[in-house]
N, C-alpha and C positions, 0 to 999 in steps of 0.2 A: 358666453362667446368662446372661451378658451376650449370648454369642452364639447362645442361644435365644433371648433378647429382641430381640437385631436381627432375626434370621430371620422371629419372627411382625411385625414392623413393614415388613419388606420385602416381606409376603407379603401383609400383611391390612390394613396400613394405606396412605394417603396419606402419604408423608412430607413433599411439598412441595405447597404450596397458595396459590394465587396472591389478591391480595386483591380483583382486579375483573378481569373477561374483559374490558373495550372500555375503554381510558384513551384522551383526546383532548389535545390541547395546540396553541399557535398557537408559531408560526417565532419562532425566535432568544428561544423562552422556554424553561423548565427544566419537566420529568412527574418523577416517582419513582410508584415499584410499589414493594412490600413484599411477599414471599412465608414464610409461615411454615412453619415444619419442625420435626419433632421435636427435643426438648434431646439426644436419643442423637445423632445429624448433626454435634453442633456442631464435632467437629474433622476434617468431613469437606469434601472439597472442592466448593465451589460456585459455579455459572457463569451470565451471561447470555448465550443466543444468538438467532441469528434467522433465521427460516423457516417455511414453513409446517406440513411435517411434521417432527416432533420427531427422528428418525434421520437428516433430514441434515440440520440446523440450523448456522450460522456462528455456531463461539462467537465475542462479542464481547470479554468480562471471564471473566478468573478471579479468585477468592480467592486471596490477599490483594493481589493487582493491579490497577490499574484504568489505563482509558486519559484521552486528557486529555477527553473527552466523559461519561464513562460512567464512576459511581465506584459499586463496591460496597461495603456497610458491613454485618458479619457482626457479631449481636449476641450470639449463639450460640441464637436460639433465633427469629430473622428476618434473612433477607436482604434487605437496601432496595437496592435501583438505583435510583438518581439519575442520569438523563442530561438532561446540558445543551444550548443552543446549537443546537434544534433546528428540522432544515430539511425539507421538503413529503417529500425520497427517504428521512426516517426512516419512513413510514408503513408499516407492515405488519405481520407475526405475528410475538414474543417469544415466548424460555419461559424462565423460570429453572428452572435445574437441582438436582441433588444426585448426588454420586458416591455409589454405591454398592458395597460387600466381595461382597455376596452376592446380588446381585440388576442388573439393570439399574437407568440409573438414573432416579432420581423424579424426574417434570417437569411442569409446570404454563405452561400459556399464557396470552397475552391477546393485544389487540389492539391497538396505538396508531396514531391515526389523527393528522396533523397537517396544522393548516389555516394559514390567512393570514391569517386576522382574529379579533378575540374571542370572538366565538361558539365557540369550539374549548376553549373554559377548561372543567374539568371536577374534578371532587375529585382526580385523581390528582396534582394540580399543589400543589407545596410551599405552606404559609400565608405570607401575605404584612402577617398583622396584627403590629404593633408591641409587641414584649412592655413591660409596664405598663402599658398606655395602651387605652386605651377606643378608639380611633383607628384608621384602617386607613391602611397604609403599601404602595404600589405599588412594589416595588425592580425591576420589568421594565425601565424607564427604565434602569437602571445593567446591568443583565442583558444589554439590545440594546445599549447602546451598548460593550458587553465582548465580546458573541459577533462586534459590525460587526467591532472590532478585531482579533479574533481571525482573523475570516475575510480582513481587510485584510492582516493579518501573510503568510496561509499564501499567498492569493494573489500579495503581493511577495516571497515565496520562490519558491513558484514561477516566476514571470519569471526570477528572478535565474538561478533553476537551469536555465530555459531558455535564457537569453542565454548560460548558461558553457558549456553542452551546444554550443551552434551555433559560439560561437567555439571551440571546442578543433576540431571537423568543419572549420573554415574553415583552422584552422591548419596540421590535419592532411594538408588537400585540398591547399595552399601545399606544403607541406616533397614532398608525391609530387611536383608538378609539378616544382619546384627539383630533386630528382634524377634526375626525369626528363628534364630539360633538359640536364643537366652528362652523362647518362650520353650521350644524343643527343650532346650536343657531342663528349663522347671517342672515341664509337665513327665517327663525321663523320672528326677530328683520323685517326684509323687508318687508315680505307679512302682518304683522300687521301695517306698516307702509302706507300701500298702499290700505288696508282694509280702518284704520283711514280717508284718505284722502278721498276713495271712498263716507263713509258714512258722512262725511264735506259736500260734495260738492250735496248729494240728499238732503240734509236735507234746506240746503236754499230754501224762499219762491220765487215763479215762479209769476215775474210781468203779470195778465192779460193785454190784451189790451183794451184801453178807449174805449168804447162803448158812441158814441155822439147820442145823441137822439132828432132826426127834427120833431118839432110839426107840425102837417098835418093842411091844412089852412082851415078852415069850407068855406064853401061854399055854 
């Protein structure tokens, strides 16, 4: 029974359903998307990727994995992606997924566009009101000055891992020269060595042979 029930759902229904086609967001702010999906899915595997058509799409995240930008949260009965710390080369075409037994699997898109200034704010973007409080509380302030340091970290690792990359190449380019110079010097030390001997060995005096000399008998 259960797997006639998945069959007409693979067949005849939506199983994942995305909750807005065009989410907007400004740089080094945080978007979430929510996609809903049948309660039957929920111990099935679900992923965010990106592209524009859904067959070669880059997954980003799988369940129950996430990266240090991009956290997914499986409720069992919606998938929230939450991506953080976002920069103008996020902008393009998502879909969250759903694996499926029997079917290909179910996927839903949207759009996320992101911009440089506020105008880019749109519902897709996390609430920023103050729970009790009648009061609205902006936490972007702690958000940028998290994603500056984040992006501060990755770019002094990178130098770091560029300075070690050039120095091990410098070291490396050292240590050939230095054998290459000792080898020069040995194979120098040899042919002078063999030169020496060559001109030893011409320079000794070359015994003629005795010439006997028979006095002719007068006659």
């Amino acid at each position: 029974m259960e797997i006639f029930i998945l069959l007409s759902l693979a067949l005849f229904s939506d199983a994942m359903v995305m909750d807005e086609k065009v989410k907007s967001g400004i740089e080094l702010d945080t978007v979430s998307a929510n996609c809903n999906y049948d309660a039957h899915y929920k111990d099935h595997t679900k992923y965010w990727c990106r592209g524009y058509f859904r067959n070669s799409c880059n997954i980003v995240a799988l369940t129950p994995n996430s990266t240090n930008r991009v956290v997914l949260k499986d409720t069992g009965s919606q998938l929230i992606i939450t991506v953080s710390c976002l920069v103008k080369e996020d902008t393009g075409w998502y879909w969250c997924g759903i694996q499926r037994d029997f079917a290909r699997d179910d996927m839903d898109f949207t759009q996320l566009i992101v911009t440089d200034n506020g105008d880019g704010r749109a519902t897709g973007f996390l609430p920023g009101k103050e729970a009790g409080r009648g009061s609205l509380k902006d936490p972007s302030g702690n958000r940028n000055l998290s994603c500056r340091t984040s992006k501060a970290i990755q770019k002094a690792e990178g130098s770091r891992m560029s300075i070690l990359i050039i120095c091990i190449l410098i070291t490396g380019l050292w240590i050939i020269f230095i054998v290459s110079h000792l080898s020069r010097g040995r194979r120098s030390r040899r042919n002078r060595g063999v030169t020496g001997k060559s001109i030893t060995r011409s320079s000794q005096p070359s015994q003629a042979p005795s010439v006997v000399s028979i006095p002719l008998a007068t006659i």
